[in-house]
Backbone as CSV, one residue per row, in Angstrom:
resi,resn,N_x,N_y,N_z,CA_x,CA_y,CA_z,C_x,C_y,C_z
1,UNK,-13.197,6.284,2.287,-11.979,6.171,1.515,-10.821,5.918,2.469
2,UNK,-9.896,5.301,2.195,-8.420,4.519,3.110,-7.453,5.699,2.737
3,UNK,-6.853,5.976,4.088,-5.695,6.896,3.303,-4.599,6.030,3.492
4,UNK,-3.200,6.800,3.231,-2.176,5.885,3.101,-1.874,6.294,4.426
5,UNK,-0.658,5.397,5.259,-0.424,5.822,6.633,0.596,6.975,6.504
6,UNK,0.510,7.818,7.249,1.461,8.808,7.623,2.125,8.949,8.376
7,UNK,4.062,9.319,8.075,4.756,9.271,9.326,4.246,10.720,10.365
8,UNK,3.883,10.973,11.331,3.447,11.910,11.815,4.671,13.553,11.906
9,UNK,6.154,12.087,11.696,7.032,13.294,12.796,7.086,14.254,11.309
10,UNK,7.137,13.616,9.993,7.520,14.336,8.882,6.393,14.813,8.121
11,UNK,5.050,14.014,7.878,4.068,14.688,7.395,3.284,13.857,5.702
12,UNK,4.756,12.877,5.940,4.946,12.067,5.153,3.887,10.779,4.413
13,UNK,3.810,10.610,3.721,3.065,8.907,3.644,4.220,8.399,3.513
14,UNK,3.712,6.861,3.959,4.955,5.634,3.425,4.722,5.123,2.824
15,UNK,3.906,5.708,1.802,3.568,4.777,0.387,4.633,5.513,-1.013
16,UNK,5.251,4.759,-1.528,5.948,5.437,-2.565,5.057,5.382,-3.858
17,UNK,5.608,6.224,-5.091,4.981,6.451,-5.976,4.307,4.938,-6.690
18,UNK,4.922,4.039,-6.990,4.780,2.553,-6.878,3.203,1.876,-6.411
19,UNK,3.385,2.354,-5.295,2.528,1.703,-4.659,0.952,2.229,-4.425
20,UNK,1.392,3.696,-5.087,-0.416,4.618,-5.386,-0.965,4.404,-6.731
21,UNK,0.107,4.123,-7.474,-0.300,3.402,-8.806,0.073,4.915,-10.113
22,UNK,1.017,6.157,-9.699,0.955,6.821,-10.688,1.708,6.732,-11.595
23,UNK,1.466,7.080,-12.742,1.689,6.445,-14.153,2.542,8.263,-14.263
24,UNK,3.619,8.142,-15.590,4.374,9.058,-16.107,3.597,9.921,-16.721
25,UNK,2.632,9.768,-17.332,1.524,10.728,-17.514,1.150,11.808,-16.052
26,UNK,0.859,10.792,-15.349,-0.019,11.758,-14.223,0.917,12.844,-13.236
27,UNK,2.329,12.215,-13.639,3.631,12.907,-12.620,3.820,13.887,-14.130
28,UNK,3.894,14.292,-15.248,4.352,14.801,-16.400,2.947,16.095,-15.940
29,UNK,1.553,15.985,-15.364,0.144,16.826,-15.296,0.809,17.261,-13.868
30,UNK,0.585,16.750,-13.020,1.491,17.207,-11.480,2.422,18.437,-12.101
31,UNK,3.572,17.849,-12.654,4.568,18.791,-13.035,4.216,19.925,-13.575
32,UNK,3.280,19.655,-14.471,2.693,21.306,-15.783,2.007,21.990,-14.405
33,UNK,1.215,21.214,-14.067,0.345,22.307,-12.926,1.438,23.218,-11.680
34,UNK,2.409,22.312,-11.211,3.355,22.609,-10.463,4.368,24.295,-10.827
35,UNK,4.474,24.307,-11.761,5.153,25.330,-13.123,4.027,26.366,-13.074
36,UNK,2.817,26.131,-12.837,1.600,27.342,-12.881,0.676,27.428,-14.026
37,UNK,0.916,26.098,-14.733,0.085,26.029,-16.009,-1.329,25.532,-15.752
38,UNK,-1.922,26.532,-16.465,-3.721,26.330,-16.446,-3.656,24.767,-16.760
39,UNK,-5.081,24.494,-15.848,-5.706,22.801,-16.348,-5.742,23.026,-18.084
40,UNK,-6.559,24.129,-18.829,-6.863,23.971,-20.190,-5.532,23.926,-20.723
41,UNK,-4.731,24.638,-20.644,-3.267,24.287,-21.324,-2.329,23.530,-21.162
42,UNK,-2.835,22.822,-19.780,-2.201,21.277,-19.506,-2.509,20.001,-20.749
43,UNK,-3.939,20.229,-20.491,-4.895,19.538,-21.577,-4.644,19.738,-23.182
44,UNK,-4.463,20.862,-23.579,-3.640,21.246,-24.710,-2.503,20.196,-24.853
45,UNK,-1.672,20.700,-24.015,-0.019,20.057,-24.075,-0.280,18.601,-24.169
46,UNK,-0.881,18.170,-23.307,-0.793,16.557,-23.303,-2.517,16.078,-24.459
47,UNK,-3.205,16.920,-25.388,-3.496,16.451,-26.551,-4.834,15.815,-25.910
48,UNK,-5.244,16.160,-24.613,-6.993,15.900,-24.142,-7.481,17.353,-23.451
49,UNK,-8.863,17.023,-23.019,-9.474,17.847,-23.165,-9.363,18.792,-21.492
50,UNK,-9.744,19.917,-21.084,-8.814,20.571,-19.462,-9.909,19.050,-18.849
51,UNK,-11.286,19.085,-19.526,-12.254,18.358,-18.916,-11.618,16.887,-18.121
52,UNK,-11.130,16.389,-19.103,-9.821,15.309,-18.760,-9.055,15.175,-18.097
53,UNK,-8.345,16.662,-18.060,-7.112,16.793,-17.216,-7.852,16.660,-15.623
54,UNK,-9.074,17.582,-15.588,-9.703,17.335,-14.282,-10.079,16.403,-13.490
55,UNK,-10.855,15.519,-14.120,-11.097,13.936,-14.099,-9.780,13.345,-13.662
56,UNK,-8.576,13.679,-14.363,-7.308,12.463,-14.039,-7.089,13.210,-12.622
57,UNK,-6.677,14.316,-12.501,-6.225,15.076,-10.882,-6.954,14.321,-9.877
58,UNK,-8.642,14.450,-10.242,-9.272,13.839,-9.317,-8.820,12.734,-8.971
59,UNK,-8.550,11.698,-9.944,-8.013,10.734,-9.964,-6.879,9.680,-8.955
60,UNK,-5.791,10.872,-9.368,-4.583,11.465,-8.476,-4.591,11.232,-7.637
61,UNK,-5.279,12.536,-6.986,-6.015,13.259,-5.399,-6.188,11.603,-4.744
62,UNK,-7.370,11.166,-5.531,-7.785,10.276,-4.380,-7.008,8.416,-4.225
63,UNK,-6.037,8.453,-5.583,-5.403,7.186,-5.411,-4.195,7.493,-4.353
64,UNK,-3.437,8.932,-3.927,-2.696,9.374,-2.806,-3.042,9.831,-1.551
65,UNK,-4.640,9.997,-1.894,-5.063,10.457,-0.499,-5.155,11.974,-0.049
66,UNK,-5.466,12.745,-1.053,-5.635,14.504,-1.007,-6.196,14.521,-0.984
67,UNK,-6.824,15.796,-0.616,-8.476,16.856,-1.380,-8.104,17.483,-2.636
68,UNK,-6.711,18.162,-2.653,-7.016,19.230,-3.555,-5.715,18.950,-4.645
69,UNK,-5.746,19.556,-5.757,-4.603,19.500,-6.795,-3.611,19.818,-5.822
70,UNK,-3.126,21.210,-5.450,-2.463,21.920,-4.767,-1.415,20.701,-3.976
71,UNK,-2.513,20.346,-2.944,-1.642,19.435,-1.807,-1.034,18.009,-2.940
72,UNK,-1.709,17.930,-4.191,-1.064,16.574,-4.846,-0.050,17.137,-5.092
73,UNK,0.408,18.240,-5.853,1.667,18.785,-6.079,2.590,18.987,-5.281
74,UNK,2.176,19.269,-4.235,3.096,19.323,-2.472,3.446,17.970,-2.462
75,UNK,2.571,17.086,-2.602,3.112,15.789,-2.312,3.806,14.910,-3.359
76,UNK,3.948,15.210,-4.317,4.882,14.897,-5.614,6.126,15.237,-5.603
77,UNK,5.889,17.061,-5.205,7.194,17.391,-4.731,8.069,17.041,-3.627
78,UNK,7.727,16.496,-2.883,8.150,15.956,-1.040,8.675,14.800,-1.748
79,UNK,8.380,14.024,-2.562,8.547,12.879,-2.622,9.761,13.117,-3.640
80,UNK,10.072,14.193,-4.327,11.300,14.367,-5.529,10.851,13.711,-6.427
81,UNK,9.577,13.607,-7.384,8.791,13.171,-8.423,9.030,14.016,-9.389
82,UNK,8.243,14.822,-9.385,8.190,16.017,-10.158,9.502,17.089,-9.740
């Protein structure tokens, strides 16, 4: 898998939201999770299943270049997204 490049001194990618491909949906799931909301009541809120919600994170994770939900939310937030 390609990651995006990183500025080293900040920790940063130089890929903006644009250019990983995330959609207002996936920054709206970032955000609920960010707040401390369970995957199943994410899935609730946005009207699919947590099963779904999991699948899209994964999703996420790997169109920005993470392992984990956690660090996608770190990196949503760095970026002033969410």
């Amino acid at each position: 898998m390609a990651y995006p490049e990183v500025d080293s001194r900040r920790g940063d990618s130089l890929l903006g939201m644009g250019e990983v491909g995330l959609t207002d949906e996936d920054l709206v799931l970032l955000a609920e999770l960010a707040k401390g909301v369970t995957v199943d009541r994410v899935g609730r809120r946005l009207d699919i299943s947590g099963r779904t919600v999991r699948r899209r994170l994964r999703g996420i994770c790997d169109r920005i270049g993470v392992a984990t939900a956690i660090e996608a939310v770190a990196w949503a937030a760095r970026r002033r997204l969410i």
